[in-house]
C-alpha positions as CSV (number, residue, x, y, z in Angstrom):
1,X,-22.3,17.4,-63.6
2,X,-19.7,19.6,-62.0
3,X,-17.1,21.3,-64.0
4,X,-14.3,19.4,-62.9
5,X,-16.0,16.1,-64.3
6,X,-17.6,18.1,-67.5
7,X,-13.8,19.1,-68.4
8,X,-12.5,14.7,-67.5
9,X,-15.4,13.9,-69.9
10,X,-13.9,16.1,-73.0
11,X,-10.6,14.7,-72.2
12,X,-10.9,11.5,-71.5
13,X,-14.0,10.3,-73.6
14,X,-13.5,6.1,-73.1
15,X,-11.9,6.7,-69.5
16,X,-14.1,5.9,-66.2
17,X,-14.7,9.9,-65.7
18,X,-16.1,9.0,-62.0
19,X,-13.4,7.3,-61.0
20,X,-11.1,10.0,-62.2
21,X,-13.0,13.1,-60.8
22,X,-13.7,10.9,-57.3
23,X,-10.2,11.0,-56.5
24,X,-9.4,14.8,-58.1
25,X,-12.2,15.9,-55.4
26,X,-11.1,13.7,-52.5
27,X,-7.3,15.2,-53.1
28,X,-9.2,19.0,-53.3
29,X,-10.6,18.4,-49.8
30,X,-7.4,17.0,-48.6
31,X,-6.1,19.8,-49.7
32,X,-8.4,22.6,-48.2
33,X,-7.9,21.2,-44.8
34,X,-4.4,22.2,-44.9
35,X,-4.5,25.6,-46.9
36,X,-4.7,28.0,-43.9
37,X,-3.6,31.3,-45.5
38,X,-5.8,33.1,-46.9
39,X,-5.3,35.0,-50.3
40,X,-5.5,38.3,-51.7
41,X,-8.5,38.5,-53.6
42,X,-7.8,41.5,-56.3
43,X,-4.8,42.6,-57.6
44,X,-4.1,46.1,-57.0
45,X,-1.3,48.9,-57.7
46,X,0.6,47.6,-54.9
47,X,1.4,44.2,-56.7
48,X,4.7,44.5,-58.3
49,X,6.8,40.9,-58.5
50,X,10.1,40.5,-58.5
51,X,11.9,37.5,-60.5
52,X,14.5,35.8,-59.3
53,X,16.3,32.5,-58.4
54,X,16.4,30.6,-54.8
55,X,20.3,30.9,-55.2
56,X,20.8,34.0,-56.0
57,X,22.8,35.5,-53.4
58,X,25.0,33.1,-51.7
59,X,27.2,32.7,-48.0
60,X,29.9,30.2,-46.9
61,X,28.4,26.9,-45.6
62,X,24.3,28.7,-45.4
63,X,21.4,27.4,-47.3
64,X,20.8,30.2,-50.3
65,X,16.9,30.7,-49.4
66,X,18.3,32.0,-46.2
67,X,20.4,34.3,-47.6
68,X,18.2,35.6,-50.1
69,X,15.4,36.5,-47.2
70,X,18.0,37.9,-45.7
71,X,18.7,40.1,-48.7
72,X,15.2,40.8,-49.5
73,X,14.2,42.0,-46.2
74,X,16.8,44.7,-45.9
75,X,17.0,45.6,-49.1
76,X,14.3,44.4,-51.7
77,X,10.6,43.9,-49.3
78,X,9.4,47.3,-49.3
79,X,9.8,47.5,-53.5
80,X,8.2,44.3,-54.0
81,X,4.7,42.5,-53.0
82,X,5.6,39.1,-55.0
83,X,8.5,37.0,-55.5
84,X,8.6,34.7,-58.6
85,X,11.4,31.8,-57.6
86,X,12.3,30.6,-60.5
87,X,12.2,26.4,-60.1
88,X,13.8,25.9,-56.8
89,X,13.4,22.1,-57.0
90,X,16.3,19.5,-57.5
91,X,17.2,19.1,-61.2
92,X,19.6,18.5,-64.2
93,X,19.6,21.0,-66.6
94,X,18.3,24.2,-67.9
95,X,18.7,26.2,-65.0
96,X,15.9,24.5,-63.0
97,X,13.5,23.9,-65.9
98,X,14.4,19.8,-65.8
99,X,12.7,18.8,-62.3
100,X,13.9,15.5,-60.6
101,X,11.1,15.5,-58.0
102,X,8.2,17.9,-58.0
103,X,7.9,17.6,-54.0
104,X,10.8,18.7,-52.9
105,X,13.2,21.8,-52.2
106,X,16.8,22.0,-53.8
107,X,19.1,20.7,-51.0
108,X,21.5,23.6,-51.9
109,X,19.0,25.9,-51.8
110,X,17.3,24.6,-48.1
111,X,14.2,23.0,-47.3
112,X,10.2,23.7,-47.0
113,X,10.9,25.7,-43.5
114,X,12.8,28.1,-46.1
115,X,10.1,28.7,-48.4
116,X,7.8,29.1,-45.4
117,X,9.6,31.7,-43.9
118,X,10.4,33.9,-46.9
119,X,6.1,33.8,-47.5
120,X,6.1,35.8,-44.3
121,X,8.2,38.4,-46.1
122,X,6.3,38.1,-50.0
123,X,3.6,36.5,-51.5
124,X,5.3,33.6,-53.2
125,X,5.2,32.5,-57.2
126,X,6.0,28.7,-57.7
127,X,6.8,27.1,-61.3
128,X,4.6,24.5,-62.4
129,X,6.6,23.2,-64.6
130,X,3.5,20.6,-66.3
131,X,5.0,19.6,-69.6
132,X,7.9,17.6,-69.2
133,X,10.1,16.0,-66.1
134,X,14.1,15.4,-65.8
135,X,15.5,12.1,-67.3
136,X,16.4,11.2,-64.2
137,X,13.4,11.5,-62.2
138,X,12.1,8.4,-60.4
139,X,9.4,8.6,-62.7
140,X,11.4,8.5,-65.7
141,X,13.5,5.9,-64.6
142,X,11.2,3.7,-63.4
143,X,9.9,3.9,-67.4
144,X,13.5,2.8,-68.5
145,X,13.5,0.4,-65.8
146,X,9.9,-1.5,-66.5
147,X,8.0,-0.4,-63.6
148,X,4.4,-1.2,-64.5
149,X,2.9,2.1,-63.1
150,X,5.4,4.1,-65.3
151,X,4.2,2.2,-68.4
152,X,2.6,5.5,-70.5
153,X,3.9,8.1,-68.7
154,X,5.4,9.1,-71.6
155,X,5.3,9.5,-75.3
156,X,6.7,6.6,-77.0
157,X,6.5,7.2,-81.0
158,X,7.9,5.5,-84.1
159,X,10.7,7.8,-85.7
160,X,9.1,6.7,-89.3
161,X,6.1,9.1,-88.6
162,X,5.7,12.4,-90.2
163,X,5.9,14.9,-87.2
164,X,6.8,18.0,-89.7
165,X,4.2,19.9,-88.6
166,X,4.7,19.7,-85.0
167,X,5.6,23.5,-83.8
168,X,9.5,23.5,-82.8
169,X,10.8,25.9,-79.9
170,X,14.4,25.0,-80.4
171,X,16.8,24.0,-82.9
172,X,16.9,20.0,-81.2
173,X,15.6,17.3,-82.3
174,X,11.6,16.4,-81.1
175,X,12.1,12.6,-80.4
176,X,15.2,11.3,-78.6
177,X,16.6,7.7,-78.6
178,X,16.6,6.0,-75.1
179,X,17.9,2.2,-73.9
180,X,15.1,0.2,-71.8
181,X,16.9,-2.2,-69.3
182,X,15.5,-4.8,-71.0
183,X,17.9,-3.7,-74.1
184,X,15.1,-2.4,-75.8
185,X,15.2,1.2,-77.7
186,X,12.3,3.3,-77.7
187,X,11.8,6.9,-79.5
188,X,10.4,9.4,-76.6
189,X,9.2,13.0,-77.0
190,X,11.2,15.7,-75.6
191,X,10.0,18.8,-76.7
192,X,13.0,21.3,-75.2
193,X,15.5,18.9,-74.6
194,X,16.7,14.9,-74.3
195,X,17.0,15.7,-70.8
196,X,13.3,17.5,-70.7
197,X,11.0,14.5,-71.2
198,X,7.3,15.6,-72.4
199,X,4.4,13.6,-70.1
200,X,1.8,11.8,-71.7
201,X,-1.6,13.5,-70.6
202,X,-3.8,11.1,-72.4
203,X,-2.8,8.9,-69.4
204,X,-5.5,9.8,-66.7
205,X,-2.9,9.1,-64.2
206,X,-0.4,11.3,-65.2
207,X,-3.0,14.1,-64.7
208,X,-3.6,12.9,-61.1
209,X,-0.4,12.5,-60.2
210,X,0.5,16.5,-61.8
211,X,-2.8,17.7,-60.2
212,X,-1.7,16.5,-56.8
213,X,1.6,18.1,-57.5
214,X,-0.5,21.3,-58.2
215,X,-2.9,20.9,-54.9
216,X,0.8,20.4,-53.0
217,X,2.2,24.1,-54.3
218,X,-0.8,25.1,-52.8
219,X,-0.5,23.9,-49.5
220,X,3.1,24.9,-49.5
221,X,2.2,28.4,-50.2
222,X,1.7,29.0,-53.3
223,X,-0.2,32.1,-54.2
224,X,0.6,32.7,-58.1
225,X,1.2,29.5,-60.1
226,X,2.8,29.7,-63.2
227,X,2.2,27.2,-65.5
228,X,5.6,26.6,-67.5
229,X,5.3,25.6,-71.6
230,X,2.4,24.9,-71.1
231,X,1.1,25.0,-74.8
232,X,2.8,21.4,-75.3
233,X,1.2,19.7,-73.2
234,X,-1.5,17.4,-75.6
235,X,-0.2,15.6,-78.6
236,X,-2.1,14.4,-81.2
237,X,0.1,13.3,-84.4
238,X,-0.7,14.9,-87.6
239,X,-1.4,18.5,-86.0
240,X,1.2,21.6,-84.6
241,X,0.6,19.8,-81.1
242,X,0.9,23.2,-79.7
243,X,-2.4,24.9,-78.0
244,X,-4.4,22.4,-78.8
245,X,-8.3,22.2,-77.6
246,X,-7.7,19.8,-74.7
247,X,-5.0,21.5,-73.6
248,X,-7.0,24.4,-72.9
249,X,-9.4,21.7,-70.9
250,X,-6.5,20.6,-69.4
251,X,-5.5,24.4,-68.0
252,X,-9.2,25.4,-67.6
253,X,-9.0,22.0,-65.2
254,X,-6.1,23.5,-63.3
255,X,-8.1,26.8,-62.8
256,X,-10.7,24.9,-61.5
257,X,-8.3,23.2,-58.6
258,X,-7.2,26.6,-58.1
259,X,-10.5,28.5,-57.2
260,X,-12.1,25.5,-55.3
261,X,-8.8,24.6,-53.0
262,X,-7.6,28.5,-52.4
263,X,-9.4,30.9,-54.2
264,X,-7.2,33.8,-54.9
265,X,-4.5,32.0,-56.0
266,X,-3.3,33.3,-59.3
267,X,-2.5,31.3,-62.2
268,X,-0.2,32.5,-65.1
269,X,0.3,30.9,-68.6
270,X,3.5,31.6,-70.0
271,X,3.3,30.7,-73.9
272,X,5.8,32.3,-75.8
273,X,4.2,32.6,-79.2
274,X,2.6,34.9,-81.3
275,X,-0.1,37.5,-79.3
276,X,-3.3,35.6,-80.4
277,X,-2.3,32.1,-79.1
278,X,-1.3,33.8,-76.2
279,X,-4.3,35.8,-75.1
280,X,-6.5,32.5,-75.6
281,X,-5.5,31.2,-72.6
282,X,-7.3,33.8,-70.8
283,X,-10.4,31.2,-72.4
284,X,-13.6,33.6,-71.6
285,X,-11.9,35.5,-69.2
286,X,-13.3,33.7,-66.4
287,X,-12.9,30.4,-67.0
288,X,-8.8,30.0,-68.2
289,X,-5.4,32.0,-66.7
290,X,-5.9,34.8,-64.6
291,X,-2.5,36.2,-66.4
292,X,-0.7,35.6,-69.6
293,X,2.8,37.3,-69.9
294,X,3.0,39.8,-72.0
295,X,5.5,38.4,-74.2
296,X,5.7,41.5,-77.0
297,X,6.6,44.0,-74.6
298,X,10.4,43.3,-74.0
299,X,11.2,43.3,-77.7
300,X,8.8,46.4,-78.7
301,X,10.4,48.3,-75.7
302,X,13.8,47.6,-77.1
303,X,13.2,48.2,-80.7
304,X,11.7,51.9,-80.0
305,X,14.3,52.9,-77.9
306,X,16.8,51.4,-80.6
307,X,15.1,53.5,-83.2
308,X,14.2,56.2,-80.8
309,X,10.5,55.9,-82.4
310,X,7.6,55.2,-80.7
311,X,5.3,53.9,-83.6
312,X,5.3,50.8,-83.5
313,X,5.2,50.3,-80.0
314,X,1.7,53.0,-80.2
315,X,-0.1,51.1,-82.8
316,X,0.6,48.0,-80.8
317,X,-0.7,49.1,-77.6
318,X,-3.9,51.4,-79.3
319,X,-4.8,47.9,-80.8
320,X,-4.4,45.8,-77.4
321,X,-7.3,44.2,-75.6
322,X,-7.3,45.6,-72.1
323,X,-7.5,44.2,-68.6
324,X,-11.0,42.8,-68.3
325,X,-12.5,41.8,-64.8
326,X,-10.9,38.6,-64.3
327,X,-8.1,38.9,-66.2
328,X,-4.5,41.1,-66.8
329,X,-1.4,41.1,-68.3
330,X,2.0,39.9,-66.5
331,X,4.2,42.8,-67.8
332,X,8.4,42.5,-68.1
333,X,11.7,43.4,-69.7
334,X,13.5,41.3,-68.7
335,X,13.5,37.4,-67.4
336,X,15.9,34.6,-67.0
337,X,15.7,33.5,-70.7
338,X,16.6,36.0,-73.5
339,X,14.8,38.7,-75.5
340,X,11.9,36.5,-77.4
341,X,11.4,37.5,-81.0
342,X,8.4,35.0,-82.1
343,X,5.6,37.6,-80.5
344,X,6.8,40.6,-82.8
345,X,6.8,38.4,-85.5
346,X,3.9,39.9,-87.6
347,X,3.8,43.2,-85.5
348,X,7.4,44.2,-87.2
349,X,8.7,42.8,-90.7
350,X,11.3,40.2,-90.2
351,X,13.7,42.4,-92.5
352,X,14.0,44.9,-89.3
353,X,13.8,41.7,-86.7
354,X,17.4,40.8,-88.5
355,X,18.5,44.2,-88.5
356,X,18.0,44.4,-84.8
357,X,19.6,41.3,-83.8
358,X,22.5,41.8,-86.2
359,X,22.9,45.4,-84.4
360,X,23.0,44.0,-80.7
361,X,24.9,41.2,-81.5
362,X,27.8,44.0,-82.9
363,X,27.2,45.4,-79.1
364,X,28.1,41.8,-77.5
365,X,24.7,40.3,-77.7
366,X,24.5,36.4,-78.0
367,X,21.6,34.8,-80.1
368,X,19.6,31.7,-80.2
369,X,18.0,30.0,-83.1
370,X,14.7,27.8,-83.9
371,X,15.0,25.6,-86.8
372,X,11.9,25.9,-89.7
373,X,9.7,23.5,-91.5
374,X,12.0,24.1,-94.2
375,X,14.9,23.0,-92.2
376,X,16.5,27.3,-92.0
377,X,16.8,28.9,-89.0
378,X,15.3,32.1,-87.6
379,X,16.5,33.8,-84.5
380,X,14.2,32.9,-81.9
381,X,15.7,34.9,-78.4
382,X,18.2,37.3,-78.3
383,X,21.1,36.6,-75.0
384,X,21.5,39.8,-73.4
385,X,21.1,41.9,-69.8
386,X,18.2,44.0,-70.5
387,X,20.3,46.9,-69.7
388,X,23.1,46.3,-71.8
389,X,20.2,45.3,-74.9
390,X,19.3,49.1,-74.8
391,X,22.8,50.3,-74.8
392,X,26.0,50.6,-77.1
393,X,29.5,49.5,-74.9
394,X,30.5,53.1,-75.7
395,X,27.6,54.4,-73.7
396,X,27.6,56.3,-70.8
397,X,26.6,55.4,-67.7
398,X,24.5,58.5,-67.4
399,X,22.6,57.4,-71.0
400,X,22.4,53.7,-69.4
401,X,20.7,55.0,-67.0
402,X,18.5,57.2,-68.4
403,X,17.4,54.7,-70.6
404,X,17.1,51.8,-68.6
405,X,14.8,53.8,-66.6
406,X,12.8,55.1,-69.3
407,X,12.2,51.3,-70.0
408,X,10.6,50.7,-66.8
409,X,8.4,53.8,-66.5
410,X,6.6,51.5,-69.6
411,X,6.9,48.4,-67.8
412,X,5.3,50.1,-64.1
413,X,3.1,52.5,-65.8
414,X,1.8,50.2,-68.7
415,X,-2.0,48.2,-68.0
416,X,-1.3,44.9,-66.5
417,X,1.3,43.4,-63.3
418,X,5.0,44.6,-63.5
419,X,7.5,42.5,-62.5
420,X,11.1,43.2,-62.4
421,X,13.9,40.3,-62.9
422,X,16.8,40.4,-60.4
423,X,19.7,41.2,-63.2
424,X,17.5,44.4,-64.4
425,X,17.1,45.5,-60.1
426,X,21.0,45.1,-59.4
427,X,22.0,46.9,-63.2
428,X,23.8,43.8,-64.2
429,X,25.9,43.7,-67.6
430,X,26.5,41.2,-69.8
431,X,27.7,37.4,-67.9
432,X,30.3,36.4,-70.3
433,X,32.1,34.2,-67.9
434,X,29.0,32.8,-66.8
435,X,28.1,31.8,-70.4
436,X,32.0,30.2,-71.0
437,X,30.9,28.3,-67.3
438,X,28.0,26.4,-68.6
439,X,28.4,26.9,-72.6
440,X,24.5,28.3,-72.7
441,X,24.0,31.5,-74.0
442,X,21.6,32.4,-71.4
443,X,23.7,32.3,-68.7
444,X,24.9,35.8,-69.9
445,X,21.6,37.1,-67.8
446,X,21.6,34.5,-64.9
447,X,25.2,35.7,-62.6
448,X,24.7,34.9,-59.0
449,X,26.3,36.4,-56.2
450,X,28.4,37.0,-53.1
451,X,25.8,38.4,-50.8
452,X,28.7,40.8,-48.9
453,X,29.6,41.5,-52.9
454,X,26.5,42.4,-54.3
455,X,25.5,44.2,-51.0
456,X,28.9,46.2,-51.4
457,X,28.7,47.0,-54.8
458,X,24.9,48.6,-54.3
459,X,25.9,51.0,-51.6
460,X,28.8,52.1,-53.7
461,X,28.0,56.0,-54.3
462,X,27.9,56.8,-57.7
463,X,28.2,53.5,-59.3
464,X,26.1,51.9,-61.8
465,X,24.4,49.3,-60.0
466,X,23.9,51.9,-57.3
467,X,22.6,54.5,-59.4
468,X,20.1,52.2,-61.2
469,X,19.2,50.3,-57.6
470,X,18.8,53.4,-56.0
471,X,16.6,55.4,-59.1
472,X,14.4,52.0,-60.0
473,X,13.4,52.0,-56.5
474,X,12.2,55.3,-56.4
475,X,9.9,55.0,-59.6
476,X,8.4,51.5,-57.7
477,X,7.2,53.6,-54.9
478,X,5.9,55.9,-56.1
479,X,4.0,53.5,-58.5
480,X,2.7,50.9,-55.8
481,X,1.0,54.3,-54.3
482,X,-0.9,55.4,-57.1
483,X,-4.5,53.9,-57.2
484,X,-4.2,55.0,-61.3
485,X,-1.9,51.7,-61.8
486,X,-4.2,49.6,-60.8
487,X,-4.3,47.0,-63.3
488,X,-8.2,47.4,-64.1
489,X,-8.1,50.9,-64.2
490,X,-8.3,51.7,-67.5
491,X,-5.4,52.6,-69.8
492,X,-5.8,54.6,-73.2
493,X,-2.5,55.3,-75.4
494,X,-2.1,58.6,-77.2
495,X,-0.5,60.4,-80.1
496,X,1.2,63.2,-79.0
497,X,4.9,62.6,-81.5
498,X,6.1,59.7,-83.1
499,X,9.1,59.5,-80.8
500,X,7.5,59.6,-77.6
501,X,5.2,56.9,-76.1
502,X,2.4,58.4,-74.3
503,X,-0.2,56.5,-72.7
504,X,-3.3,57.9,-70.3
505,X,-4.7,55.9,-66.9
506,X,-7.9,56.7,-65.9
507,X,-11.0,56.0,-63.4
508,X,-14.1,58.2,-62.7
509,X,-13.0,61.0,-60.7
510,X,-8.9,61.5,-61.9
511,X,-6.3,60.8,-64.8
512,X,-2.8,61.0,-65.4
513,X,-0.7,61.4,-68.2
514,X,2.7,59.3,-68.8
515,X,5.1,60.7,-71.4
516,X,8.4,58.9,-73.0
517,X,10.4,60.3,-74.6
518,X,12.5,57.6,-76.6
519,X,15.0,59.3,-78.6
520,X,18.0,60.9,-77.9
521,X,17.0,64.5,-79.2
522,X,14.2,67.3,-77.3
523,X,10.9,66.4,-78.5
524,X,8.1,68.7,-78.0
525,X,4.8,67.1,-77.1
526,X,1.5,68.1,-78.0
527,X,-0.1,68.3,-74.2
528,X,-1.2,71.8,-72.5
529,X,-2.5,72.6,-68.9
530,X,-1.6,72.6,-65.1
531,X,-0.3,69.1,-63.9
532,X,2.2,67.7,-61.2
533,X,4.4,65.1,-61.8
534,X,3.9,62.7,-59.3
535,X,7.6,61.7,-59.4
536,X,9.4,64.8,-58.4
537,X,6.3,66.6,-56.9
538,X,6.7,69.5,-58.6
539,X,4.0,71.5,-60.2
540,X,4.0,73.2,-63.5
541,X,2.1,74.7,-66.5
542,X,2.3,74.2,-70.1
543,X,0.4,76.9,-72.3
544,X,1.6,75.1,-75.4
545,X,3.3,72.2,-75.6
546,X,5.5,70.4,-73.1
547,X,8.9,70.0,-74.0
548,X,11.3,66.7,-73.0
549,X,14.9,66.2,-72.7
550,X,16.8,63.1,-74.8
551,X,15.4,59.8,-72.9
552,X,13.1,61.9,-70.0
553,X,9.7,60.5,-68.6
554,X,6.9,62.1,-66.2
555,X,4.1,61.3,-64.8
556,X,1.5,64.1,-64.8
557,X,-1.2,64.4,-63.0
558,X,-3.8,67.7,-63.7
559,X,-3.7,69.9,-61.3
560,X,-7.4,72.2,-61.4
């Protein structure tokens, strides 16, 4: 029995399983016959992904794909292998999150031809965004609307049942009133939002119609896939419905598609939740993602510079799994949504969570919260520009700096695949009009742009986004040739002083050292010999200790 069909069985155990894997394997050779590119096979040093959305940067009366390929080929494609788009399909709500139709391209943003033509710039990430669909998809409304095929496309469920201990990512309620056209009122699962409505994966059809929506990214392009919320995807009344065993069929089924239609195509879980539930979807490490984001990074990074202690971030890192053969971690700072908290819950006490967001928030930071079983609520994201999160308003441009780059010698130096969101690349602040715009807190990290603006501000000597553009650049190049940040080589993490995070790449035949310092005194390390730091080029010994300014990084590299 092939795997494909082995996985259908598990799932569906009363369904006709050769029916079902017939037609998954007839769409897979479909499929193949139109895949021409070929794909990278390994990941390397050179892979660094920038995050972004298709509307971006923006011209009178042009299509926004265009000018954003415009941007990133004169400014942005010799930093950056990858481009995450963030859902560039038509939609609702949440920023792209609440997808109308699956197959096609934003009209605002252009068509197919676009997409095309920016993969002959970048390797291209697409959202899969598996769990739920917009209200007002056809599919959706052809549910309201009593379209036979629509049927159990969704999760109708009596309010009367005890759904307490279904895991809750926002403060909304889980089930959401709706009017059939026949007058009837049903209760439907929306996990995120009313306008977000969960699919119904028990329904063997659902999963064809989302596995040819897969198979489609594929021929459009597609070389990572990341699979959005994907943890909700299998209910089953009476549990957490979150990770459940056949969603990990269901994603292990996905992987499958992936590796028989284009091999090399990447495929990225992002769950955020606690480190152990999110490492499980690497399943045996051959058999699951090929990535998982590295959700505890962006908070850990923020609360040791906060503190200017590197402790906790040490012990975290000394105790993580590393890369294995078939699998690595998708590093970042920053992203579209805010600061998640939930994956340092456990890692720091909740006492000094509080104390963090209650600080930032004093700085001009927004917060969202997740309501409890008990019915409190717990901060669950903080709403901030990463490079405002890490400093006071009274700060300096020259400490911004320093810090903010500090930050990202972690994120490009650290095990794994870095990738860099758009805000952190231009030094963006704080989006306050955007957030009085839409009324969402997140928009304080989502501004889009004039292109002639934003292409004026960055050549501005001396200012902020140019000093951050310009310095953040530097560090990526010198990174992507490095063989030592490859994400398999090897990575151990050191104790050298509580306020500095050091950590040590290795391979066979050569090391190098990286050194943080992340507090705003001199810290003297405890590291001796010859090296040369690989960013400046310079070479230097250290018969005792080496000694680092307030907020300074090198890369060292021994020099025999």
């Amino acid at each position: 029995m092939s795997k494909i069909k082995e996985r259908l069985a598990f799932i569906y155990e009363n369904e006709d399983i050769d029916q079902i894997n017939s037609l998954i394997e007839k769409r897979i050779e479909e499929a193949k016959l139109k895949i021409t590119k070929k794909r990278k096979q390994n990941w390397d040093e050179s892979d660094v992904v920038l995050i972004t959305y298709g509307d971006q940067f923006q011209e009178e009366g042009k299509p926004t794909l265009e000018s954003f390929k415009k941007m990133f080929d004169e400014h942005l494609a010799n930093k950056f292998e990858l481009v995450h788009i963030l859902p560039f399909y038509p939609y609702t709500s949440d920023d792209g999150f609440s997808v109308v139709d699956y197959k096609k391209v934003n009209p605002d943003l252009g068509d197919w031809s676009h997409i095309e033509s920016l993969s002959k710039s970048a390797r291209i990430m697409f959202d899969y965004v598996c769990n739920h669909i917009s209200s007002k998809s056809e599919w959706f409304q052809g549910y309201l609307n009593g379209d036979s095929k629509y049927k159990d496309y969704f999760v109708e469920m009596d309010p009367s049942i005890d759904l307490s201990s279904v895991t809750r990512p926002r403060a909304l309620p889980l089930l959401s009133k709706f009017k059939l056209a026949n007058g009837e009122e049903k209760y439907i699962w929306t996990t995120f939002s009313d306008d977000q409505i969960d699919l119904n994966f028990s329904n063997p059809q659902v999963l064809l119609d989302m596995v040819d929506v897969l198979l489609f990214y594929l021929e459009q392009g597609a070389e990572y896939v990341r699979l959005d919320a994907v943890g909700y995807m299998w209910k089953e009344v009476g549990t957490s419905c979150i990770h459940l065993e056949k969603t990990h069929e269901i994603v292990k089924l996905f992987r499958d598609l992936l590796d028989e239609a284009a091999k090399g195509t990447v495929m990225i879980t992002e769950t955020n939740v606690p480190h152990l539930d999110n490492i499980s979807y690497f399943g045996n490490g051959h058999d699951e993602a090929h990535m998982v984001y590295q959700f505890p990074l962006p908070p850990l990074v923020l609360y040791s510079l906060h503190n200017g202690n590197g402790s906790v971030l040490t012990n975290w890192a000394k105790n993580l799994e590393g890369s294995k053969e078939d699998t690595t971690f998708f590093n970042f700072l920053a992203s579209h949504d805010g600061i998640g908290l939930n994956p340092i819950r456990g890692i720091i006490s909740e006492e000094e969570i509080l104390s963090l967001v209650e600080d930032l928030k004093v700085e001009g930071a927004l917060v969202n919260y997740k309501k409890n079983s008990d019915g409190t609520e717990s901060p669950y994201e903080i709403n901030v520009t990463y490079l405002d999160a890490l400093n006071k308003q009274s700060s300096s441009d020259e400490i911004r700096v320093k810090k903010f780059l500090l930050a990202h010698s972690i994120l490009l130096t650290f095990q794994g695949v870095p990738a860099i969101y758009i805000q952190s690349m231009l030094g963006s602040r704080n989006d306050y009009a955007g957030v009085e715009r839409t009324g969402m807190n997140r928009s304080i990290n989502r501004q889009k742009y004039s292109l002639v603006e934003i292409e004026k501000e960055l050549k501005e000597e001396g200012s902020l986004r140019n000093k951050v553009f310009t310095e953040l650049t530097k560090i990526i190049q010198v990174r992507k040739g490095e063989k030592l940040f490859n994400p398999d080589v090897k990575m151990d993490v050191l104790e050298v002083n509580k306020k500095v995070f050091a950590i040590k790449r290795m391979n066979e035949d050569e090391s190098i050292i990286i050194l943080h310092n992340l507090s705003n005194e001199e810290v003297n390390c405890d590291v001796k010999g010859k090296y040369m730091n690989i960013l400046t080029g310079e070479v230097e010994e250290f018969n005792e200790y080496i000694s680092l300014d307030p907020y300074e990084f090198l890369w060292l590299k021994p020099v025999n």
